[in-house]
N, C-alpha and C positions, 0 to 999 in steps of 0.2 A: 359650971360648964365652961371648958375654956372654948376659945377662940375657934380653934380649928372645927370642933365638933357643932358649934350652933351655926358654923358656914357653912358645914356639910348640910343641916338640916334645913335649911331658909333659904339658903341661896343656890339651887342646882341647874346649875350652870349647862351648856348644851349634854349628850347623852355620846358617851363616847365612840366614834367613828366605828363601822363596822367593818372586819374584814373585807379585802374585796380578793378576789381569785378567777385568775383567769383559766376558763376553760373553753376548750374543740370540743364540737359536737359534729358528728358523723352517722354515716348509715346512709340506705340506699333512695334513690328518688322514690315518692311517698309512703315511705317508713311512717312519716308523722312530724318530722322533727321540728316543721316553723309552725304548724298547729300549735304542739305542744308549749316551743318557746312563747307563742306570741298570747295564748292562753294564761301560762304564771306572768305576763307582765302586764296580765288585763286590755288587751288589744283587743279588739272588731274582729270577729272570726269572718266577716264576710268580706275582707281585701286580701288575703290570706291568696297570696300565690306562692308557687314552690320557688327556691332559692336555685339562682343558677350558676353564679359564682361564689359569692359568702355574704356574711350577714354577720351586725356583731349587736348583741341584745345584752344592757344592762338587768341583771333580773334580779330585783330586790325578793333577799329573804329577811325575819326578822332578826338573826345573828351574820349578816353578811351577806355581801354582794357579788352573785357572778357576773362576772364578765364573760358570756360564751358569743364564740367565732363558730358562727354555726356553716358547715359547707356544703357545698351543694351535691349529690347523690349521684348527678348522670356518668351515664359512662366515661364521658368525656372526659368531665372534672376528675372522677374519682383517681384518676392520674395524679392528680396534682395536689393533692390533699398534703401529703409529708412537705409540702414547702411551706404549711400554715402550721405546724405541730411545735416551731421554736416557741417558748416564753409558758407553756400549757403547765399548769399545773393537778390539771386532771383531765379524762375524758367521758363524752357521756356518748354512750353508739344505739342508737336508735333500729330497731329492727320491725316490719310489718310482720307479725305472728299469724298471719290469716293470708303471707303471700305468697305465690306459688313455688314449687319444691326447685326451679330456678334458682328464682330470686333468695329464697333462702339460703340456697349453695352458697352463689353470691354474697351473699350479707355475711355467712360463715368465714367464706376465703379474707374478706375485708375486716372484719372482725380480729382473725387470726393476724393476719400484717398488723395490723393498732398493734396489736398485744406484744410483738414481736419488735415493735418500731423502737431503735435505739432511742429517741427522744419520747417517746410513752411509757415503755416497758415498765417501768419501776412508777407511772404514776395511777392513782386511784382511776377506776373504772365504774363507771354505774352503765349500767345496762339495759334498756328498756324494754321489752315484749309490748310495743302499742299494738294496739288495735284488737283487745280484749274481747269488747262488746260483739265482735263479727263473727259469726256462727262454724266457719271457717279457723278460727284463730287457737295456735298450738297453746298448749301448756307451756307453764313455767321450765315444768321436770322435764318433758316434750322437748324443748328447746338448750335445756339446760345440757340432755344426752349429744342432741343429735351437735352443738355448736361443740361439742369434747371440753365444756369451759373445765370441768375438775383437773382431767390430765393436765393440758391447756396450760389455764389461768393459777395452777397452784404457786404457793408463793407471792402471788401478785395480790392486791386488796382490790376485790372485785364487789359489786353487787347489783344482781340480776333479780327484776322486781317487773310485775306484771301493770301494763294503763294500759289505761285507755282514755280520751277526751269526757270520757260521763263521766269519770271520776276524778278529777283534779287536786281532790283530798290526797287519793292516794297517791300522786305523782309529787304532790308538797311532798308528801310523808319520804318517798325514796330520794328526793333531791337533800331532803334534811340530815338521810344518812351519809350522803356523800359529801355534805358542808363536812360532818363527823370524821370522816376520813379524812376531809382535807384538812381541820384541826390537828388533829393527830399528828398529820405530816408537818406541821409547824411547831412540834413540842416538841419533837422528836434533838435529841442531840447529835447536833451534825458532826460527822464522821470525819477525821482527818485522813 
């Protein structure tokens, strides 16, 4: 056995650094969106207030680290959101599925601007439908029609996935597809 191969077996050395990616997270005041973050980073759900300005949460997965700049929902902010979209390499837009035909509008109109935002357009999208569990709360297909994501989002690498806080499994699970996107976007050969 030579040399290199009995180092590789005896001696392993720290486990090599995991991607980190930086992502905006958006959608409208209680969508869900600091629940949710502060939930995948094992946080106290009982200090859990809503975000008024921004928030930036390391959220450790096992193939990589997001860095999300999570912003704040209210009317007020929601102005001001494209001054935080420099540096993103993806976004995650948060929607309450159980909020009134308003606020849905809203979330639509806000949705459609991401998707259109010269510094978004071309980057991966995960989508959320929180708040499953509410008796009230649209479908996936429900939401999928009424946001027009097919006309929409065609072309664009989108995916629109149903949580809710009971199930955390399944919010791993969509957050693991959109690490997948953002791999993707790093293999890819850059275009002169």
């Amino acid at each position: 056995m030579d040399y290199l191969c009995f180092r590789a077996l005896c001696c392993k050395g720290p486990p090599p650094p995991r991607p980190e990616y930086d992502l905006v997270c958006i959608g409208l005041t209680g969508s869900g969106k600091t629940s949710l973050l502060s939930q995948l980073c094992s946080e106290s759900p009982e200090n859990i207030v809503s975000t008024t300005g921004f928030s930036i949460k390391a959220v450790p997965f096992q193939n990589a680290i997001l860095n999300v700049k999570e912003l704040g929902g209210a009317d007020n902010i929601r102005k001001y959101w494209s001054r935080y979209y420099q540096g993103s390499q993806g976004v995650i837009f948060v929607l309450d599925s159980a909020s009134s035909e308003d606020d849905l509008e809203t979330a639509r109109n806000e949705l459609h601007s991401a998707l259109q935002h010269p510094q978004l357009c071309t980057l991966p999208f995960l989508i959320l439908a929180n708040h499953q569990d509410k008796p009230a709360a649209r479908s996936v297909q429900e939401i999928k029609k009424y946001f027009e994501l097919e006309p929409l989002a065609r072309g664009k690498r989108w995916i629109l996935k149903p949580c809710s806080l009971e199930d955390m499994e399944a919010v791993k699970d969509s957050f693991s597809l959109l690490i997948n996107l953002l791999e993707e976007r790093d293999f890819e050969p850059s275009r002169m």
